[in-house]
C-alpha positions as CSV (number, residue, x, y, z in Angstrom):
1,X,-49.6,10.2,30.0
2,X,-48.0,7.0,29.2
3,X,-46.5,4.8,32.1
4,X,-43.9,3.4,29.3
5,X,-40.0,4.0,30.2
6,X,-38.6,6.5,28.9
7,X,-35.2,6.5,27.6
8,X,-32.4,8.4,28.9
9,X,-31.2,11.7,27.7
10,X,-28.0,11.0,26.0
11,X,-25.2,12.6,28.5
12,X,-23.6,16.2,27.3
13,X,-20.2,15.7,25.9
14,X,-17.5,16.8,27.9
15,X,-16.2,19.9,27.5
16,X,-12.5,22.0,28.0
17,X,-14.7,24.3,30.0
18,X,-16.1,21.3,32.4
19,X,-12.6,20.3,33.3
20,X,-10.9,24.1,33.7
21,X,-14.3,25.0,36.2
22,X,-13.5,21.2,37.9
23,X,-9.7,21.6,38.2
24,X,-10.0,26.0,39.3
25,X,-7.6,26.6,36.3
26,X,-8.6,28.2,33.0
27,X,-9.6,26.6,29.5
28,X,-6.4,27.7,27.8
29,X,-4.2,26.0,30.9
30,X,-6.6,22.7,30.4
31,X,-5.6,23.2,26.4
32,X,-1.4,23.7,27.4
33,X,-1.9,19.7,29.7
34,X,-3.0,18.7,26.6
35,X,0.0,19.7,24.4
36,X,3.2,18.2,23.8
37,X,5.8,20.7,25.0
38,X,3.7,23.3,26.3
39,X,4.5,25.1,29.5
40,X,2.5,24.5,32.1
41,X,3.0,24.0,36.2
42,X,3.3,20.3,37.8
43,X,0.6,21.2,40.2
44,X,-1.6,22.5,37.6
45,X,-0.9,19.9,35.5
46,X,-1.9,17.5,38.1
47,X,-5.1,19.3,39.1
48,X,-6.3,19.4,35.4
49,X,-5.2,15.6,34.7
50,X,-7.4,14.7,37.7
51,X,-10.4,16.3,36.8
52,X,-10.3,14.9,33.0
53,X,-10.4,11.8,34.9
54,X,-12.9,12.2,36.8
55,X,-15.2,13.8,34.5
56,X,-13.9,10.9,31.5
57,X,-12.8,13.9,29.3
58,X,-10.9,13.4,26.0
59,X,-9.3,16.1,24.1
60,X,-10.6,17.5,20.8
61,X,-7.6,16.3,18.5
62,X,-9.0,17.8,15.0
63,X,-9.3,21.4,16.8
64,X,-6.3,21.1,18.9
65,X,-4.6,20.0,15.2
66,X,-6.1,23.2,13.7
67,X,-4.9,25.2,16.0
68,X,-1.5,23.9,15.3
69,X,-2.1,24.2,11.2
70,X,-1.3,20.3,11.7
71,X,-4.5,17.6,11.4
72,X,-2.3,14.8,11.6
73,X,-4.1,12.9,9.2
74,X,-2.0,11.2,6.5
75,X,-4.6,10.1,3.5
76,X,-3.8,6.4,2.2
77,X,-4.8,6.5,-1.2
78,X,-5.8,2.7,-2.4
79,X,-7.4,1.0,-5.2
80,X,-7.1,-2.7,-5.9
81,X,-8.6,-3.5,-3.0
82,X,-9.0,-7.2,-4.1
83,X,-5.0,-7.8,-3.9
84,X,-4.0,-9.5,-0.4
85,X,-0.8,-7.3,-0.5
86,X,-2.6,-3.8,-0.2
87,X,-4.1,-5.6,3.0
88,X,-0.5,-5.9,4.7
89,X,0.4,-2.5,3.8
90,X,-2.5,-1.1,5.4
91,X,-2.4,-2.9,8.4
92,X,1.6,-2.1,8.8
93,X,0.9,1.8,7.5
94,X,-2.1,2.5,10.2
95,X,0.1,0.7,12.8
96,X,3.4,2.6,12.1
97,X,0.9,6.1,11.7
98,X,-0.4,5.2,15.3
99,X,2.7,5.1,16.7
100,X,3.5,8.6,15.7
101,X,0.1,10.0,17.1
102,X,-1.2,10.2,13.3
103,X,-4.4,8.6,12.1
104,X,-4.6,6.9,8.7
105,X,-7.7,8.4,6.5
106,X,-8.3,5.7,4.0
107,X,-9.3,7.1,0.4
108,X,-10.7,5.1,-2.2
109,X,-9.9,5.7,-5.8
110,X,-11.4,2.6,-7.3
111,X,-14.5,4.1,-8.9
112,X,-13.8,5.7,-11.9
113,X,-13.8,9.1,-12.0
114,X,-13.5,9.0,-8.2
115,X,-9.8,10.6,-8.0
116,X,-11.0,14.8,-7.7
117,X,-13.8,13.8,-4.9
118,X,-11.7,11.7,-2.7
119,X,-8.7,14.5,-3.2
120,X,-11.2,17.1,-2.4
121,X,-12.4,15.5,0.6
122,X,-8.6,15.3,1.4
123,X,-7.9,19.0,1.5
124,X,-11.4,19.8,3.4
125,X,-10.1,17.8,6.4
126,X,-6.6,19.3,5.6
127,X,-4.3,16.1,5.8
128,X,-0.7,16.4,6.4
129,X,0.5,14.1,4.0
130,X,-0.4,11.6,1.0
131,X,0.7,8.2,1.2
132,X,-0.1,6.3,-2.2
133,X,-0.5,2.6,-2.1
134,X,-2.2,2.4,-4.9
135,X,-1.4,1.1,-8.9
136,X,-3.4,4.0,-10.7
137,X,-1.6,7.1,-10.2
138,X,-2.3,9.1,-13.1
139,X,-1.1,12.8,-13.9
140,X,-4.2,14.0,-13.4
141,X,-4.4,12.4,-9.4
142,X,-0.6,14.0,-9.4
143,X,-1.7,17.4,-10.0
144,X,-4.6,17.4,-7.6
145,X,-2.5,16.2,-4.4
146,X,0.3,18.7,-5.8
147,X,-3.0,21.4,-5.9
148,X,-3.5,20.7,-1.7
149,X,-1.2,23.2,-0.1
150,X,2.0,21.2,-1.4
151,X,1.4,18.7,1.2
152,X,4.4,15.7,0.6
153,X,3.0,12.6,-1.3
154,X,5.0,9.5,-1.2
155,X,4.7,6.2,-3.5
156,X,5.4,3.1,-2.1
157,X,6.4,0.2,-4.0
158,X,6.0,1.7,-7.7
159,X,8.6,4.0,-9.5
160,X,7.8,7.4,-11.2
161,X,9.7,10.2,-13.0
162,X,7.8,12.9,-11.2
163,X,9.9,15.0,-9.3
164,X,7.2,15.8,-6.7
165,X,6.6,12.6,-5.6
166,X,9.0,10.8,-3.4
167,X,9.7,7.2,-4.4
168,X,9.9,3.9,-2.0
169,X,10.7,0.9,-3.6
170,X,12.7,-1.7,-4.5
171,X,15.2,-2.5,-7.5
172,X,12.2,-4.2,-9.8
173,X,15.1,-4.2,-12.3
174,X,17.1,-6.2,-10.4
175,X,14.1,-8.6,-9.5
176,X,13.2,-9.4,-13.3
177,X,17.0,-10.3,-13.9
178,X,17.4,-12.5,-11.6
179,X,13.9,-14.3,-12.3
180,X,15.1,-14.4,-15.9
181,X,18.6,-16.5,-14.7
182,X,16.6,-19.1,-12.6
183,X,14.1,-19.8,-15.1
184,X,16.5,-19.9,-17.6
185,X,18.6,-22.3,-15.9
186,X,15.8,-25.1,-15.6
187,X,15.9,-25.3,-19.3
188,X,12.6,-23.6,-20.3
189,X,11.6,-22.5,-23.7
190,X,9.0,-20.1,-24.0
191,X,8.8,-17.4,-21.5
192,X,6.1,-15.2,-20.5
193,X,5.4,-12.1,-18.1
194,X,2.1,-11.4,-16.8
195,X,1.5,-7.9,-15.9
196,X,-1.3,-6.0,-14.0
197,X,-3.5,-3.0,-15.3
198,X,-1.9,-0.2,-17.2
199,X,-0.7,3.2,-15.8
200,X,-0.2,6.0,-16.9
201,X,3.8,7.2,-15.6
202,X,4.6,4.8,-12.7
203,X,6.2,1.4,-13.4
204,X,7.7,-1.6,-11.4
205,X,10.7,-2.5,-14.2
206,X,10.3,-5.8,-13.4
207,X,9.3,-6.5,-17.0
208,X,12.2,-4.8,-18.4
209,X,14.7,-6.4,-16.2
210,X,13.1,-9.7,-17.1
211,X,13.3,-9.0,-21.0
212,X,16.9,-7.6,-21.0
213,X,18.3,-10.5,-19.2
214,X,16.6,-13.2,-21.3
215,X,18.2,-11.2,-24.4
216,X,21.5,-11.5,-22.8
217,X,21.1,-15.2,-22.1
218,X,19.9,-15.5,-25.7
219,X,16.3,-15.7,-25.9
220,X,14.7,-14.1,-29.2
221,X,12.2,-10.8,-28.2
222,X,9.7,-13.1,-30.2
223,X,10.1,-16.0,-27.6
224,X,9.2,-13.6,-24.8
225,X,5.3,-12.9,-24.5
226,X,3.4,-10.1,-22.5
227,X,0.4,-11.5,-21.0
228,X,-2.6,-8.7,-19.5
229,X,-4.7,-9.4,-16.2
230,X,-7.4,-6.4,-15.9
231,X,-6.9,-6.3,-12.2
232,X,-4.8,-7.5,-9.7
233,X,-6.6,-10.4,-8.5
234,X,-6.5,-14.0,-8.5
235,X,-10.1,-14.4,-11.5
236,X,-7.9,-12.0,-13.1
237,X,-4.8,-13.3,-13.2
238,X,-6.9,-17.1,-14.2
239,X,-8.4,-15.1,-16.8
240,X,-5.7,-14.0,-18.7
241,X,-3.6,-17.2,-18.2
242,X,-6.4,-19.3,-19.3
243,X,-6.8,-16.8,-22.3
244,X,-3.4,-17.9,-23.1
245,X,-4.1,-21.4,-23.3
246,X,-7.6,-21.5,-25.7
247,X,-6.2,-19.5,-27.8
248,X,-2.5,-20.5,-28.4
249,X,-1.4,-23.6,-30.0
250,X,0.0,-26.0,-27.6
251,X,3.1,-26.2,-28.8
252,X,3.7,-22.4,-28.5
253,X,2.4,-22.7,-25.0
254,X,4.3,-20.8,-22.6
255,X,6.6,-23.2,-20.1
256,X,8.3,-20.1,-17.7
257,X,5.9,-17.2,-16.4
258,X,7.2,-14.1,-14.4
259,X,4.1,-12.5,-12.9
260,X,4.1,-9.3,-11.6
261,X,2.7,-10.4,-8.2
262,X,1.7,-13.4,-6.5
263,X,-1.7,-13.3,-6.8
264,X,-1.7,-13.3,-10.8
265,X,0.6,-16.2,-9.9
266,X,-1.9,-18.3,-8.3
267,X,-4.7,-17.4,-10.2
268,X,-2.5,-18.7,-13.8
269,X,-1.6,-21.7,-11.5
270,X,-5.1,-22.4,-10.8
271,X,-6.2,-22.0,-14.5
272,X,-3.5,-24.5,-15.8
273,X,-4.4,-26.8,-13.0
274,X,-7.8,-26.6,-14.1
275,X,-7.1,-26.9,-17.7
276,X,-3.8,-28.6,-18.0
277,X,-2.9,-30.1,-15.1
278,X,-0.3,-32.7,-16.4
279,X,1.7,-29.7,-18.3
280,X,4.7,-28.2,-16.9
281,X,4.7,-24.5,-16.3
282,X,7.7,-23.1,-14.3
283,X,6.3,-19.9,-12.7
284,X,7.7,-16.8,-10.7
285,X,5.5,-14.5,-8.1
286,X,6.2,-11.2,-6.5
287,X,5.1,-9.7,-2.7
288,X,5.6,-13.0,-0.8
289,X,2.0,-13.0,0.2
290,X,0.9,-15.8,3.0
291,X,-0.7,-17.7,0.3
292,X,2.2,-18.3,-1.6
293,X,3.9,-20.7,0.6
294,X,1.1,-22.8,0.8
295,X,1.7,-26.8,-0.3
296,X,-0.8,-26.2,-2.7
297,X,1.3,-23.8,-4.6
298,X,4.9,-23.3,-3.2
299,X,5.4,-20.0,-5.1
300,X,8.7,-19.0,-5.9
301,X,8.7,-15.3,-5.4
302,X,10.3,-12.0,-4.1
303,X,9.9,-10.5,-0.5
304,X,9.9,-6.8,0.2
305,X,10.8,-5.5,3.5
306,X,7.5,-3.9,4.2
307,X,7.8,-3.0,7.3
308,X,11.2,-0.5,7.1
309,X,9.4,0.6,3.5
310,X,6.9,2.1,5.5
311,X,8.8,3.2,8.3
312,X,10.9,5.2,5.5
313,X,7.4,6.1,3.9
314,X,6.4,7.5,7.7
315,X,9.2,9.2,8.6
316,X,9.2,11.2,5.3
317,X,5.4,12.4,5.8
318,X,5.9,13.0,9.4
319,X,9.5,14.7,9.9
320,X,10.1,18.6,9.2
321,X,13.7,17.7,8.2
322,X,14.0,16.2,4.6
323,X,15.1,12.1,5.5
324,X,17.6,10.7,3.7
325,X,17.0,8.7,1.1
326,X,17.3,4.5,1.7
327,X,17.7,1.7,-0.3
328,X,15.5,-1.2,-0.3
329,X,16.3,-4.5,-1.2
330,X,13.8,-7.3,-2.2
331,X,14.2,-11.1,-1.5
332,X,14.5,-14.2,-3.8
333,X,12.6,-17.0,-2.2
334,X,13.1,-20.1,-4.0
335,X,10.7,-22.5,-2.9
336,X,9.2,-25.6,-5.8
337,X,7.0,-23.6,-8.4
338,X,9.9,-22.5,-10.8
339,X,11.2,-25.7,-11.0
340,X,11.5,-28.7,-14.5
341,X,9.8,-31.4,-12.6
């Protein structure tokens, strides 16, 4: 027999049952201290509150949620993971989720053909609620969330036509128009917008707001070009800017640049600094990420009010009575980047 140490046997988990034989009450009275609203006596409450202590008992939340047809999960569906912004909605979602005794399940739809295993895992675990931060929601992701007992699904920060999803955003629109007037007004010439990877139905309208008011202020359609980044990421958003310049005659180089967020932004800023630092590009960002009003770059861009976005975003997955819809408003900042040096 060896002499060696054994290891400890891992302790039992502790159980309803423990704490109900601890405190002299039953399981199901230990189950009612437990419960928001249930009835229960002060002294019993007491007694049972004291033994959990002592014993270091936690309840069983995913049972006690089943037993209350509630899970209180809310699945935040992501992809992109690579742009800084989905980072500040995820740490503002999980906080505001927390606060309302929810926890945030984070699903992953980056992986192609990923959408019907990470909805699937969804409906196992039974979440309340779909909160979609993501760029890529196709009809097909649609129509599985819409296939998990009707739970609500709400967008945040994109627009779609679908009636079952419930829209939180901003007036993109408005956003391109006025990004069109203040690069307009430094005298600029050839205009660009730098957009992010296709989708199938949801849109931002930043573009279209952009085009329309550069038509208005007299810009030809032909004067206006539509630049691609695969992803929304700075190597992306260098890519497709430095694209632009190998392969377009200088003189048809663009000299204003709307980008659909700040991170394209950066990433065409560091490919003409790179390339063509003496040339003058006046350029527009979106999302007011922390990078952006850095000296390197000074980004002109648009703030969102993330924080009541999500709060609206919350309330609408966690309330039983519809909320009211609210109206969002985004925020110029001008700062150096759109300016004629």
């Amino acid at each position: 027999m060896s002499d060696k140490p054994q290891p400890p046997a891992p302790a039992r988990k502790v159980t309803a049952s423990d704490v109900a034989e601890l405190a002299g009450v039953s399981k199901w009275t230990v189950s009612r201290a437990f419960t928001d609203g249930a009835s229960i006596s002060a002294k019993a409450l007491a007694r049972v509150q004291q033994a959990a202590q002592q014993l270091g008992y936690r309840p069983n939340l995913q049972a006690r949620g089943l037993a209350k047809k509630s899970s209180q999960l809310i699945g935040v569906v992501v992809d992109e993971m690579q742009n800084p912004n989905l980072l500040l909605l995820l740490d503002e979602a999980t906080r505001q989720l927390q606060q309302r005794g929810y926890t945030a399940l984070l699903l992953n739809i980056s992986a192609e053909g990923s959408e019907e295993a990470v909805l699937t895992l969804a409906d196992q675990l039974q979440v309340d609620g779909l909160l979609f931060l993501g760029t890529l929601l196709s009809d097909s992701l649609i129509a599985l969330a819409r296939d998990i007992h009707h739970i609500p699904l709400v967008q945040l920060c994109r627009n779609d036509a679908n009636p079952y999803i419930q829209i939180i955003n901003t007036d993109g629109y408005q956003a391109g128009q006025q990004t069109a007037v203040i690069l307009h007004q430094q005298g600029y010439q050839n205009f660009g917008y730098m957009k992010g990877p296709d989708t199938e139905s949801t849109q931002l309208l930043r573009y279209e707001g952009y085009c329309d008011r550069l038509r208005e202020l007299g810009v030809k359609l032909q004067n206006i070009k539509l630049l691609k980044a695969n992803h929304y990421d700075r190597v992306s958003g260098f890519r497709a800017f430095s694209d632009h310049l190998t392969q377009t005659p200088q003189t048809q180089w663009l000299d204003a640049l709307f980008c659909e967020n700040d991170i394209l932004a950066i990433g065409a800023l560091d490919a003409l600094d790179a390339m063509a630092p003496a040339y003058q590009l006046g350029i527009v960002g979106y999302d007011d990420i922390e990078l952006a009003a850095s000296p390197r770059y000074q980004l002109t861009t648009h703030g969102q009010p993330l924080r009541a976005m999500l709060q609206d975003a919350v309330r609408r997955l966690t309330s039983a009575a519809p909320v009211a819809p609210v109206a969002h408003q985004d925020r110029l900042l001008l700062r150096q980047s759109h300016l004629r040096r």
